[in-house]
C-alpha positions as CSV (number, residue, x, y, z in Angstrom):
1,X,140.1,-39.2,-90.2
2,X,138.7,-38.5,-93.3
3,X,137.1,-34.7,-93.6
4,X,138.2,-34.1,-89.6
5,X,139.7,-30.7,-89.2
6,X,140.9,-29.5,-85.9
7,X,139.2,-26.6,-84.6
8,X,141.5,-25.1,-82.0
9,X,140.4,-26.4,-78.7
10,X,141.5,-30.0,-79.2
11,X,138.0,-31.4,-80.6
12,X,137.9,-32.5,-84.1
13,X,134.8,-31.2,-86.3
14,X,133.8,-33.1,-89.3
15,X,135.0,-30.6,-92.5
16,X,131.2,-30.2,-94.5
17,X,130.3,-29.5,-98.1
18,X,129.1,-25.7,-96.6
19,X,133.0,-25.3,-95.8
20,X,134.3,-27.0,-99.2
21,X,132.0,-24.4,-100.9
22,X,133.2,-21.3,-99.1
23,X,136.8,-22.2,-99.8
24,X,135.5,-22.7,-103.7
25,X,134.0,-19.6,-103.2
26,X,137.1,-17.6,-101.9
27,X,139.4,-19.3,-104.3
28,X,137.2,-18.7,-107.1
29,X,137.3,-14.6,-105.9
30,X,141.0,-14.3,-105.9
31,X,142.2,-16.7,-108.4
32,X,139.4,-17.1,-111.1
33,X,137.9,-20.6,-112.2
34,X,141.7,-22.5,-112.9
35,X,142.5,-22.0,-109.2
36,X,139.6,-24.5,-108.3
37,X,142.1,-27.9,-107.7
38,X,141.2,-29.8,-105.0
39,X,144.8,-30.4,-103.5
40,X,145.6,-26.5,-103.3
41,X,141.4,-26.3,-101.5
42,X,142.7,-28.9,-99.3
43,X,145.6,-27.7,-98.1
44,X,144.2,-24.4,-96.9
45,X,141.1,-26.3,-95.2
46,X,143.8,-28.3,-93.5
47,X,142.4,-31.3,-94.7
48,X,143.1,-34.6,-97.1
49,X,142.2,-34.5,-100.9
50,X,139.6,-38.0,-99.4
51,X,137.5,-35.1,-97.6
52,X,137.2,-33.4,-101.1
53,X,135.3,-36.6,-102.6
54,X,133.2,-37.5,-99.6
55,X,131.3,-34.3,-100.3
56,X,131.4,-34.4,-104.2
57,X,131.7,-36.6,-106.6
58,X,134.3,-34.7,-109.1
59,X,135.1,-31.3,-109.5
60,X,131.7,-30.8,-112.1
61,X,129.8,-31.7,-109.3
62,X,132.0,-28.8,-107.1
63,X,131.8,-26.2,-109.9
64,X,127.9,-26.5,-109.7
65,X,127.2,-26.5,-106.8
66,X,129.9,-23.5,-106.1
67,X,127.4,-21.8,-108.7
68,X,124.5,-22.8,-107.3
69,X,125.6,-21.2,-103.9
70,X,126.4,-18.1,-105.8
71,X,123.2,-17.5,-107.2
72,X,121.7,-18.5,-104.0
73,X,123.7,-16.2,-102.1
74,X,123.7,-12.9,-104.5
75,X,120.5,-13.4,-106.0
76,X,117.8,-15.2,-104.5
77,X,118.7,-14.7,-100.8
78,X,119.4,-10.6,-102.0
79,X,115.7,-10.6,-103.3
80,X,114.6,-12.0,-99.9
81,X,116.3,-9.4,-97.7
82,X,114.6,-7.1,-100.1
83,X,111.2,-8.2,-100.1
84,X,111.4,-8.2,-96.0
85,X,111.5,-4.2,-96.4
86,X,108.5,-1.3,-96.7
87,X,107.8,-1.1,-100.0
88,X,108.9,2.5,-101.0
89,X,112.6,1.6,-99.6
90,X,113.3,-1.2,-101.4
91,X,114.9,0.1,-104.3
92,X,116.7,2.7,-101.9
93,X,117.7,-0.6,-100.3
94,X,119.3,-2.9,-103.2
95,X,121.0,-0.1,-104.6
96,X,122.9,0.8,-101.2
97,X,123.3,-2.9,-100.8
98,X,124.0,-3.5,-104.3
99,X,126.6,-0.5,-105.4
100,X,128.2,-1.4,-101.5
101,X,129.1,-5.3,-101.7
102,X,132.3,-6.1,-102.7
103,X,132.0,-7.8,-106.4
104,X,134.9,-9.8,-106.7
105,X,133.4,-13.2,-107.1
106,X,131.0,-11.6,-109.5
107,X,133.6,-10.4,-111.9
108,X,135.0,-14.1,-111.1
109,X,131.9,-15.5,-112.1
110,X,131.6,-13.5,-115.7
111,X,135.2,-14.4,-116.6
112,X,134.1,-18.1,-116.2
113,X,131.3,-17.1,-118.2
114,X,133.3,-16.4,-121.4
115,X,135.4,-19.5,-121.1
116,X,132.3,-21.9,-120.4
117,X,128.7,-22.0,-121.9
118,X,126.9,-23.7,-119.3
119,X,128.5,-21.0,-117.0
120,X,127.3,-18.7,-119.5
121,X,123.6,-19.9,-119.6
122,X,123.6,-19.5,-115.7
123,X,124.7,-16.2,-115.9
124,X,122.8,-15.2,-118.3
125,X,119.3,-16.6,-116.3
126,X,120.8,-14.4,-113.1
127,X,121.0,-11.5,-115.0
128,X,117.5,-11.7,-116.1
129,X,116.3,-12.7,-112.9
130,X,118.3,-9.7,-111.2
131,X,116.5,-7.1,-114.3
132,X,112.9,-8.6,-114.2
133,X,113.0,-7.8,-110.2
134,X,114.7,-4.4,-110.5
135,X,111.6,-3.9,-113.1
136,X,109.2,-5.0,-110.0
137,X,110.8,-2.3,-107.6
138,X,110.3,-0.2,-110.2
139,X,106.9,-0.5,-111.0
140,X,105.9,-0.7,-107.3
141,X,107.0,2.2,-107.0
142,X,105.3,4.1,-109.4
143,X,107.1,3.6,-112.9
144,X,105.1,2.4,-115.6
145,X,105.5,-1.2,-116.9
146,X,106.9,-0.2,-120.1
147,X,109.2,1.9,-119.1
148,X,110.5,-0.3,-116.0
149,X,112.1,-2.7,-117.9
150,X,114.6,0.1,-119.5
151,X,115.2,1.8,-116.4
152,X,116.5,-1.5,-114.7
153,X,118.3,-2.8,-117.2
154,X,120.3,0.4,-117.3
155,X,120.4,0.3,-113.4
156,X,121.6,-3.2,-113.6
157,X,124.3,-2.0,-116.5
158,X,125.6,0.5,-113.8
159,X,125.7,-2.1,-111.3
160,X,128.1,-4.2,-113.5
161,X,130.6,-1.1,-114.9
162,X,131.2,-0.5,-111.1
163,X,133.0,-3.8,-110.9
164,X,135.6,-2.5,-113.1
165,X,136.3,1.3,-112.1
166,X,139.6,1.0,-111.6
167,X,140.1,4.7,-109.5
168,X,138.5,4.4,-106.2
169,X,137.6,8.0,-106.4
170,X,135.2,6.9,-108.8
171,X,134.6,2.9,-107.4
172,X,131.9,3.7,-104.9
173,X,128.8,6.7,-104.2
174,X,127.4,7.9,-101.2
175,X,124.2,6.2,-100.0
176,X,122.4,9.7,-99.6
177,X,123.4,9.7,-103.5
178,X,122.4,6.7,-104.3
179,X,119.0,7.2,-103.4
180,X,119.0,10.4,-105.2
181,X,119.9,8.7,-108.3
182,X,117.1,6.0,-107.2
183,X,114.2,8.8,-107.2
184,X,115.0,9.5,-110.7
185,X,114.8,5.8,-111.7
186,X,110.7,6.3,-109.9
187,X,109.4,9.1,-111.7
């Protein structure tokens, strides 16, 4: 059965696109863009190459819709969960959220970036999605406009070097710090 997968209790579940694009996902976190082959995918999903090419209709068609689910996933669906709190905490909030999630998919993503322009361009329209709403916390809470733009980019800067502190002494701040360092983004 093409795309069946057996799910432990003896009933077979059809393998979807969602479960293709996790495994993308993972793979793409621990073994960077070249790990993305569709027999190696298949294998762990338990599942022939056939279920692969049901869903998509060659690996371009995988690779973007892997980084469409990314920027779904760490940007627009981030920005959501924001907007859903009281205004003063929601920089307090993507910081702790931010400077807490694990970013090894994101450092995946930016090595892809310098081996592929279109990847590139993507990235590139994240990151100044990302800013430009970091600016909006910003302001909303007090900053003025032309100084917003600054702070966040810096903000966002810090965001990014954290990815690649290599001493975990140094990899991760407390929340109560983090919205310390916030309040002097505000002022």
């Amino acid at each position: 059965m093409v795309g069946a997968v057996t799910n432990g209790t003896g009933n077979d579940d059809r393998l979807g696109k969602s479960d293709w694009i996790d495994q993308g996902l993972r793979t793409l976190a621990s073994g960077g863009a070249g790990a993305l082959k569709v027999g190696p995918m298949a294998e762990k999903l338990k599942v022939s190459r056939g279920s692969f090419y049901w869903h998509f209709a060659d690996i371009a068609a995988f690779k973007a819709a892997l980084l469409q689910s990314w920027q779904e996933r760490m940007t627009d669906q981030v920005i959501r969960d924001v907007a859903g709190k009281d205004g003063p905490d929601r920089l307090k909030f993507l910081l702790q959220r931010g400077f807490a999630a694990k970013s090894r998919l994101d450092r995946a993503i930016r090595t892809w970036a310098t081996e592929d322009k279109g990847v590139a361009a993507l990235v590139a329209a994240v990151d100044a999605e990302r800013i430009a709403y970091i600016a909006k916390l910003l302001v909303a809470a007090g900053v003025a406009r032309k100084r917003a733009l600054a702070r966040a980019t810096f903000l966002y800067w810090a965001y990014l070097g954290q990815a690649i502190v290599m001493d975990p002494r140094h990899a991760a701040i407390p929340a109560p710090a983090l919205d310390d360092i916030g309040a002097l983004f505000e002022t």
